[in-house]
FITORFI-908136 format. One record per residue (C-alpha): x, y, z. Coordinates in steps of 0.2 Angstrom, whole numbers, always signed. Example, Ala and Ser with C-alpha at 12.3 -4.5 7.8 and 13.67 -1.06 7.14 Angstrom:
+-------+-------+-------+
:    xx :    yy :    zz :
+-------+-------+-------+
:   +62 :   -22 :   +39 :
:   +68 :    -5 :   +36 :
+-------+-------+-------+
***
This chain:
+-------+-------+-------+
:    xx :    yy :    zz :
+-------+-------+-------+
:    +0 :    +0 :    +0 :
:    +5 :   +17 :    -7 :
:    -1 :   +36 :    +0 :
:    -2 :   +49 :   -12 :
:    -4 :   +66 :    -8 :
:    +0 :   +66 :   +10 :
:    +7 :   +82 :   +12 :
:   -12 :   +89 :   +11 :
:   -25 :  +102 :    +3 :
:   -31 :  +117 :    +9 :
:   -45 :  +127 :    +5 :
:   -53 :  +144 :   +10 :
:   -70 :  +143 :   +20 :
:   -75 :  +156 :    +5 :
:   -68 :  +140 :    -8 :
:   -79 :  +127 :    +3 :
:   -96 :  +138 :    +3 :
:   -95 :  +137 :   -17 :
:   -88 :  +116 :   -18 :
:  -106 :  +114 :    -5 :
:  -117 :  +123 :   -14 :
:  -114 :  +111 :   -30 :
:  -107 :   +96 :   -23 :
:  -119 :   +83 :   -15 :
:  -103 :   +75 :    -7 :
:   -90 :   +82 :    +4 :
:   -72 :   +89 :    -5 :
:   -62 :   +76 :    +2 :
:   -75 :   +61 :    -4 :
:   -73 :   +71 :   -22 :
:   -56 :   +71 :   -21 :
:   -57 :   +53 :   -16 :
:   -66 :   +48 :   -33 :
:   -55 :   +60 :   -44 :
:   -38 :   +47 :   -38 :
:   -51 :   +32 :   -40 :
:   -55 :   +38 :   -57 :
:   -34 :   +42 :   -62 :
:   -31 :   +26 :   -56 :
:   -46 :   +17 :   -66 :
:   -41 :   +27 :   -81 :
:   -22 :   +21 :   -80 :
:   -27 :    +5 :   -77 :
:   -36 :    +3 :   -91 :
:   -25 :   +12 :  -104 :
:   -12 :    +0 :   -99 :
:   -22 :   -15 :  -102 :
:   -30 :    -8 :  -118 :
:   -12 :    -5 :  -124 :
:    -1 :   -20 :  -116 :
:   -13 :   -34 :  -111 :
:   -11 :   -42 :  -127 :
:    +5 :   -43 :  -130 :
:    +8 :   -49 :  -112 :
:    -4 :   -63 :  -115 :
:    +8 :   -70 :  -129 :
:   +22 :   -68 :  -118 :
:   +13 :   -82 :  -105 :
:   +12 :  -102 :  -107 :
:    -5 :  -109 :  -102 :
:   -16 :  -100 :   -90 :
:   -12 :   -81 :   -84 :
:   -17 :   -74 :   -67 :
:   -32 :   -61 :   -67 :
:   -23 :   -53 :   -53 :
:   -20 :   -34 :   -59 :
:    -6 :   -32 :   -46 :
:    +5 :   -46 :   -59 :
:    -2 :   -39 :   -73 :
:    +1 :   -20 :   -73 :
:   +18 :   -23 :   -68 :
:   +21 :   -37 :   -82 :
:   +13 :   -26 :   -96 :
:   +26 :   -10 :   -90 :
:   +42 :   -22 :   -89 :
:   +38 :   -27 :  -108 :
:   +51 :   -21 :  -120 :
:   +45 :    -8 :  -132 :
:   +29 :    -3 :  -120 :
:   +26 :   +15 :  -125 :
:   +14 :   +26 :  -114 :
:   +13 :   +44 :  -115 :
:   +10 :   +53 :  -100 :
:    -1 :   +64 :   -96 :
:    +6 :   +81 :   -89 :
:    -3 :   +93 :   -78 :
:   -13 :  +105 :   -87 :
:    -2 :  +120 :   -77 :
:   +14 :  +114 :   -87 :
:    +6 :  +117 :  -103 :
:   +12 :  +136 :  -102 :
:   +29 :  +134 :   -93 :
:   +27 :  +136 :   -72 :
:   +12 :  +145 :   -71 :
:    -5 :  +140 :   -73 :
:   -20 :  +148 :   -86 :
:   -23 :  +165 :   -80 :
:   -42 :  +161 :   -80 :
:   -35 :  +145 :   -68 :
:   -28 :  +157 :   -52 :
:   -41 :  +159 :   -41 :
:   -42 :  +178 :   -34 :
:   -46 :  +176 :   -15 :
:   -45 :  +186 :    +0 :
:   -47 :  +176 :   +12 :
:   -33 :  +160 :   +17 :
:   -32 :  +145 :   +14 :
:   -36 :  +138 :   +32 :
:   -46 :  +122 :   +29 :
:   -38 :  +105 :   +27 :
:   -46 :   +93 :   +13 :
:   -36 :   +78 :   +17 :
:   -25 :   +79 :   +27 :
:   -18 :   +62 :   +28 :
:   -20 :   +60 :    +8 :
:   -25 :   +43 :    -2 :
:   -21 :   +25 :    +2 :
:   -16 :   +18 :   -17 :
:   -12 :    +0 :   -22 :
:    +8 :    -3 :   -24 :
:    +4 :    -7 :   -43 :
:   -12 :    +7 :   -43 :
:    +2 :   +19 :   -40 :
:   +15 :    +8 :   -52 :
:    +0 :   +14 :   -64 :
:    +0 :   +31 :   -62 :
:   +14 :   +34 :   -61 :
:   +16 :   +27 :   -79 :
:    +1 :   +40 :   -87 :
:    +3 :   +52 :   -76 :
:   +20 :   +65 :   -76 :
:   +15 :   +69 :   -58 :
:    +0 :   +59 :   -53 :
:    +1 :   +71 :   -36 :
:    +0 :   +88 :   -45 :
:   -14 :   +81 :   -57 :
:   -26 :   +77 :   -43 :
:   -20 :   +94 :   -35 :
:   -22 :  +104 :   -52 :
:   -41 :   +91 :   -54 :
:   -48 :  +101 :   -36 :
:   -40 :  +118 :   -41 :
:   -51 :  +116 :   -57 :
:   -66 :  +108 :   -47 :
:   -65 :  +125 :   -33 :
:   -61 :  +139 :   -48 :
:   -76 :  +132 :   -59 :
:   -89 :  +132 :   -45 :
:   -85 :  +149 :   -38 :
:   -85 :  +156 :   -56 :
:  -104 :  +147 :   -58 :
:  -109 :  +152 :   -39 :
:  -106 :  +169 :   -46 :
:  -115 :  +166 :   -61 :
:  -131 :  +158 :   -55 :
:  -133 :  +172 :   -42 :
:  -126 :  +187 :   -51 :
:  -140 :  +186 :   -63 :
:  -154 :  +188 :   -49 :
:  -145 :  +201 :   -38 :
:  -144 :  +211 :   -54 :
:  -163 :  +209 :   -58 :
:  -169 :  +211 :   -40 :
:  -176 :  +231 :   -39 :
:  -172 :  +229 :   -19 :
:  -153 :  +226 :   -23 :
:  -145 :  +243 :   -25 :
:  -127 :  +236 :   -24 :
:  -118 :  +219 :   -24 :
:  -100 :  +216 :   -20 :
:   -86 :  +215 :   -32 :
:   -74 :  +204 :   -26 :
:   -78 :  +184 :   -29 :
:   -76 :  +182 :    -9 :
:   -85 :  +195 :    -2 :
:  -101 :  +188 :   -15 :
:  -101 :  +171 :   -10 :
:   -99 :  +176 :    +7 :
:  -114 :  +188 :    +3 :
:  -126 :  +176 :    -4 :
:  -121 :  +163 :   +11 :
:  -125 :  +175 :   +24 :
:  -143 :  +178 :   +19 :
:  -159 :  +174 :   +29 :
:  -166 :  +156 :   +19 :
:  -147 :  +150 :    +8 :
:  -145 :  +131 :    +6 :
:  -133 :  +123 :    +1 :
:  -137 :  +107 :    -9 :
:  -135 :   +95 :    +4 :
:  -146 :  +105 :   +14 :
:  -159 :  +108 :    +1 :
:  -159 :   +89 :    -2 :
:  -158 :   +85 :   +15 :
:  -176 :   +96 :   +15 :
:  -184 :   +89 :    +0 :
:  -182 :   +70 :    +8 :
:  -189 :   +76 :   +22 :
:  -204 :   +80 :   +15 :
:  -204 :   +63 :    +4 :
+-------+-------+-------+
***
């Protein structure tokens, strides 16, 4: 057993109100399914693009065991996978400018702090597609925490703007979510589910 991503996460409360007001799951359990979902995805290329030719390498019956396979497939000779970089390398060291969230407040809250447990050949995997499997699931939650706070904005902007009573809405990303939150009535989806089944 391998841990990835020990070092931790941390998010702002202002980044957490925006992940809850979309998300039916907590961040860490999304984080949780983004390395499932890296390691299923390696997994799979490799087989689609090894299994084969390690079959012909066998006599009789092979073992289904993925933790023989993987490593099998990835010791062939002439095995080529192309890994996958994080998106931020794409344009040397820094990331998109539409990528770098703009917040006021810190990053305080911890989303895992003890990271991910992994497979010895799951990690054998990613490490295979993945140039740093650690920086793509970092750079996968960054993405997750700008796109939600650019839709929170979105979804609420639009109203704000059209109610008569509003005579003035906050510029900063922040200081609108925090906005929003604060007023008399806000869910977030978990509550508003958690209201809706009640009533069922």
């Amino acid at each position: 057993m391998k841990k990835l991503n020990s070092k931790g996460y941390k998010i702002s409360s202002v980044d957490k109100k925006a992940l809850e007001h979309f998300l039916a799951v907590t961040p860490h359990k999304w984080a949780s399914d983004a390395i499932r979902g890296m390691v299923n995805k390696a997994v799979k290329t490799i087989m689609r693009d090894g299994f084969e030719r390690y079959k012909a390498t066998q006599t009789g019956n092979i073992t289904a065991d993925l933790s023989v396979i993987i490593p099998g497939i990835l010791a062939l000779d002439g095995i080529v996978l192309h890994k996958r970089q994080t998106p931020d390398k794409f344009d040397g060291d820094k990331p998109p400018k539409d990528k770098v969230i703009a917040r006021k407040e810190p990053v305080s809250e911890e989303i895992w702090p003890d990271g991910f447990d992994v497979e010895d050949y799951e990690e054998v995997a990613l490490q295979a597609i993945y140039e740093d499997p650690e920086a793509m699931l970092e750079w996968f939650m960054t993405n997750k925490i700008h796109q939600r706070r650019k839709a929170f904005v979105k979804q609420h902007e639009a109203a704000m703007l059209s109610d008569p009573e509003v005579t003035e809405i906050p510029a900063h990303q922040d200081d609108f979510i925090n906005c929003v939150c604060a007023k008399p009535g806000y869910k977030n989806r978990c509550e508003c589910e958690a209201e809706i089944a009640a009533t069922l």
